[in-house]
C-alpha positions in Angstrom: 20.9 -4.9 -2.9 21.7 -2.6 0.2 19.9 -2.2 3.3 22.6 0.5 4.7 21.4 3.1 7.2 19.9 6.2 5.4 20.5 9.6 6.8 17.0 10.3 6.6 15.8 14.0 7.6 12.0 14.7 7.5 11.0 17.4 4.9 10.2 21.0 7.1 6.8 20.6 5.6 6.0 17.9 7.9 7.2 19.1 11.1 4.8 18.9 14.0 2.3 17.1 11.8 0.7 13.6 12.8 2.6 12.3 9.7 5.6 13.8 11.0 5.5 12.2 14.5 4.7 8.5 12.9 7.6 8.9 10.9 9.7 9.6 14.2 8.2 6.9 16.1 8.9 5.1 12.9 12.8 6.0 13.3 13.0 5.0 16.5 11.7 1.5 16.0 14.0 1.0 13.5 16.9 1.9 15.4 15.9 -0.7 17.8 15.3 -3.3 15.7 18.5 -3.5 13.5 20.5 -3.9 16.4 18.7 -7.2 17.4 17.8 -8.2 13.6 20.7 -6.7 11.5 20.5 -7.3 8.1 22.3 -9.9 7.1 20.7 -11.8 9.5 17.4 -10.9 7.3 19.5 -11.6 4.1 19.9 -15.1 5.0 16.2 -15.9 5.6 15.1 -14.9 1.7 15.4 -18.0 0.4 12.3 -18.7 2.5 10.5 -15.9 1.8 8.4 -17.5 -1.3 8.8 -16.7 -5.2 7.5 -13.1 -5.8 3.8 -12.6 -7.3 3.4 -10.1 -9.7 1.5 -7.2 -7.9 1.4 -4.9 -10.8 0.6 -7.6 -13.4 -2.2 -8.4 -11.1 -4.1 -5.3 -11.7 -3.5 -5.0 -15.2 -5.2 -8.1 -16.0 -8.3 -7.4 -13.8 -11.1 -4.7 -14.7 -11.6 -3.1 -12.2 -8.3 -3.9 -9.9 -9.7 -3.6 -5.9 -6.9 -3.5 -3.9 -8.6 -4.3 -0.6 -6.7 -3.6 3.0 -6.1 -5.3 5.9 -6.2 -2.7 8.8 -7.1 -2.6 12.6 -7.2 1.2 13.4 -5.9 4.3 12.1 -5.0 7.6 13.6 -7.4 9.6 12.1 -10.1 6.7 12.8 -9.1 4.8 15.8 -10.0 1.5 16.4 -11.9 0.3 13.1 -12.4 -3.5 13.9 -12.6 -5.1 17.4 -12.9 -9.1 16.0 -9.4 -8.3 13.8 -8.8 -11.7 12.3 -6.6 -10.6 9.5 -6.9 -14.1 7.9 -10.3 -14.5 7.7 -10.7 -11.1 6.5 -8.5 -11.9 3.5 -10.2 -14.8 2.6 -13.0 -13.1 2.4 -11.4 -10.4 0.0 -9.8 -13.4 -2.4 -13.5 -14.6 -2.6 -15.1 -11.6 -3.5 -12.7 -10.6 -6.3 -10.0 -8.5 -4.8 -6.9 -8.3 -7.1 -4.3 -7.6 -4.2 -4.4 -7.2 -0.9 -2.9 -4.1 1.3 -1.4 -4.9 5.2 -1.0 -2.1 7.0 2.0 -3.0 9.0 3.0 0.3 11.0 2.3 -0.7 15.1 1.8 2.5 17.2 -0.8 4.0 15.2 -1.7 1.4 13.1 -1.7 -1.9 15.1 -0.8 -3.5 12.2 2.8 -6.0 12.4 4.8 -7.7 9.7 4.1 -11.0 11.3 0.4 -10.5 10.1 1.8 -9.9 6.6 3.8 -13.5 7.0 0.9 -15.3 8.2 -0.9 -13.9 4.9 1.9 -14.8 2.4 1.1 -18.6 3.6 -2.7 -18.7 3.3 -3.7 -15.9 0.9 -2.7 -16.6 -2.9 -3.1 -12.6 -4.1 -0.3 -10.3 -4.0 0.2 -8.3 -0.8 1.5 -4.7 -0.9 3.5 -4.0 2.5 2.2 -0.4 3.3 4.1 1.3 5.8 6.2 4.4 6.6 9.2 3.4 4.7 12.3 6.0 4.5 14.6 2.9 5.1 16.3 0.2 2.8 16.2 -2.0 5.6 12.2 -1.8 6.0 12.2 -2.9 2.0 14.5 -6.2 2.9 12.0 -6.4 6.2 9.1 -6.4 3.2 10.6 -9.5 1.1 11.4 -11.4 4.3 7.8 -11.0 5.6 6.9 -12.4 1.6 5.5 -9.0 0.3 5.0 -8.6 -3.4 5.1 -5.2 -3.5 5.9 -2.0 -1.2 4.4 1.4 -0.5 6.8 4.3 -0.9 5.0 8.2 0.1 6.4 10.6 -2.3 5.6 13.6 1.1 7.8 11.8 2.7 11.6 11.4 0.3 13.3 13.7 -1.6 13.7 12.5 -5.6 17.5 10.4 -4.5 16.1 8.9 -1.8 12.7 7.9 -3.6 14.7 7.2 -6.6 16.9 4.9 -4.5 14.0 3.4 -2.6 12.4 2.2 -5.5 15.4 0.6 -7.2 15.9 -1.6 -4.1 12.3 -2.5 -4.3 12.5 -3.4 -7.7 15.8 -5.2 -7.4 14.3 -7.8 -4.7 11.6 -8.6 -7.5 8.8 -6.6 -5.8 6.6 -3.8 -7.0 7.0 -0.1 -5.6 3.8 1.7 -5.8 4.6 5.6 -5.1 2.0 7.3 -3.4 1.8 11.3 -4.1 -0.9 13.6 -3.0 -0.6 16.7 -5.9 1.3 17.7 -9.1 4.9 18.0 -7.5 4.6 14.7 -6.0 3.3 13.2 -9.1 6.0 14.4 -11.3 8.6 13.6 -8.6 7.2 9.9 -9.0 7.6 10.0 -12.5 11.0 11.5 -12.4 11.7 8.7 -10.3 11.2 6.1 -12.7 7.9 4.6 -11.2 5.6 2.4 -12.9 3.0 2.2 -10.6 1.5 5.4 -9.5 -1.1 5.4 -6.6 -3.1 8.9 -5.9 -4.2 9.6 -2.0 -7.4 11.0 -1.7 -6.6 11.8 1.7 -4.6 14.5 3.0 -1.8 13.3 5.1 -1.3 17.2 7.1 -5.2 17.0 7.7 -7.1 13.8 7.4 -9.8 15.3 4.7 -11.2 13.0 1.5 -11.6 14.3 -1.5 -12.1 11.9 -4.8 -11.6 15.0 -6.7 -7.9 14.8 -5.8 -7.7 11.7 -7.9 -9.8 13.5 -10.8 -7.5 16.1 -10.9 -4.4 13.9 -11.2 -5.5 11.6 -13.5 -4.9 14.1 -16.9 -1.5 14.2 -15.7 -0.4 10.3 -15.8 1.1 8.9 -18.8 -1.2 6.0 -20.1 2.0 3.7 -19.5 1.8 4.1 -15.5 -0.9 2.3 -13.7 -2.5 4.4 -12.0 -4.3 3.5 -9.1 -6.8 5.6 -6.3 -6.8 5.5 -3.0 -8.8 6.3 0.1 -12.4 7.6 0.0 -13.7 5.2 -2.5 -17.1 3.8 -1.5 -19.3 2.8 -4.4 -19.2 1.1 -8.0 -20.1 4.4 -9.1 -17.1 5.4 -7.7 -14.8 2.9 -9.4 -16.5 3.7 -12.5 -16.4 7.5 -12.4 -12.6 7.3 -11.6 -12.2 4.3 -14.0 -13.8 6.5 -17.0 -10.5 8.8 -16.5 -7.4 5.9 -16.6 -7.1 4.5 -13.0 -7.2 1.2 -13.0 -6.2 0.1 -9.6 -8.6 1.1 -6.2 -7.3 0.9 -2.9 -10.2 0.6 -0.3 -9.8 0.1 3.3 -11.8 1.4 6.1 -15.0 1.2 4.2 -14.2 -2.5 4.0 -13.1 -3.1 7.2 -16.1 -1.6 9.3 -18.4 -3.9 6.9 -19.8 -6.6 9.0 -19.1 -8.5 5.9 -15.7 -7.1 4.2 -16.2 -9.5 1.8 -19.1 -8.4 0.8 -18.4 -4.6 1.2 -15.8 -5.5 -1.7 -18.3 -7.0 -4.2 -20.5 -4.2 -3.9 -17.7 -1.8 -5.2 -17.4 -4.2 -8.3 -19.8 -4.1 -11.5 -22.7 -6.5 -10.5 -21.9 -9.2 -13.3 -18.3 -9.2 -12.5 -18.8 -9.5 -9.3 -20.9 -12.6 -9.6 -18.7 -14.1 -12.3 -15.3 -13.9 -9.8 -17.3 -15.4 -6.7 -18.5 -18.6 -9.1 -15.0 -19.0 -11.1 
């Protein structure tokens, strides 16, 4: 287990692109922090941290998996929810039938902090995915601390060693990596990287758009081993059906949710009705 500096560069593709600037401003905040929290320091705090839940055996064994997020604002968006109360938002979620839970934990852009992830590991019983910009072993060490289950790794933004090497330190902390692509390179990069847990964007990251037929397209291409999950742009049962019809089995949903004046609710209605009512009485 290493959290060593990586000589990260940022891929040409994503120069003088929003992605591109979080990623710097993601850089520089971690330059700053290791020199007040170097890792060792971290190291010495695990045995805190709480045992590991299984994320990915936590969407297998639910049909169909919502993986329902925990975010304030979002740069294409802006603010999404004024009365933020991250805890009572996932309490809601654990009510209606979520599987997991995402927490958005980037701060610029975001507004989201890993404190808010550590408040949930205490009071939420459902795996939490740390989704971030990570490029950094240190940020996966910064995950386990905070008690996430699992981490979000964006195939745009490592090459195949440094994804590759990313998801081995995930995986040797307990936790879940869930690789994130957006097309077929990324998706066979992921595989060539030894993931397990494959989750398709349906939102650009170079321009902002949603398109479910992103995760249509994809779906033919991942081997019935992977569990495949879809995010962004998911808004209906119909929805989660259409793309559960072609092998995902995992649905990340997020803004939707969070401008619901009742995320809770906004959840269940994604769900099949009787499930839904079956998971709020059990």
């Amino acid at each position: 287990m290493s959290a060593a500096a990586t000589d990260y560069r940022l891929p040409e593709s994503l120069v003088n692109t929003i992605l591109g600037d979080i990623v710097h401003g993601k850089l520089r905040e971690l330059a700053g922090i290791k020199k007040v929290w170097p890792a060792d320091s971290i190291r010495m705090g695990l045995e805190h941290a709480g045992k590991v839940r299984s994320f990915k055996r936590a969407l297998s064994r639910q049909a169909p998996a919502i993986i329902a997020e925990v975010k304030k604002a979002s740069p294409s968006a802006g603010l999404i929810r004024a009365d933020f109360d991250a805890l009572e938002i996932a309490r809601e979620y654990e009510a209606s039938g979520a599987a997991a839970i995402s927490v958005v934990t980037e701060a610029l852009h975001f507004l989201g902090n890993l404190e808010t992830l550590a408040r949930l590991r205490w009071q939420c019983n459902l795996p939490l995915l740390r989704k971030d910009f990570v490029v950094d072993p240190y940020q996966v060490l910064e995950a386990r601390h905070a008690g996430a289950d699992a981490v979000l790794l964006i195939a745009a933004l490592l090459d195949l060693p440094s994804l590759t090497a990313l998801r081995e330190e995930v995986e040797s902390y307990g936790m879940d990596a869930l690789v994130e692509i957006h097309d077929e390179q990324e998706l066979k990069q992921a595989l060539d990287a030894g993931a397990s847990l494959v989750g398709v964007n349906n939102r650009n990251l170079r321009t902002f758009e949603v398109s479910l037929e992103v995760s249509l397209r994809l779906a033919a291409g991942i081997p019935k081993e992977i569990v495949a999950v879809a995010e962004s742009g998911i808004r209906s049962a119909a929805d989660v059906r259409r793309l559960s019809e072609v092998g995902y089995r995992g649905f990340l949903a997020g803004e939707q949710l969070m401008r619901a004046s009742s995320p809770g609710a906004a959840l269940a209605s994604l769900l099949p009705a009787q499930t839904a009512v079956r998971r709020r009485s059990s």
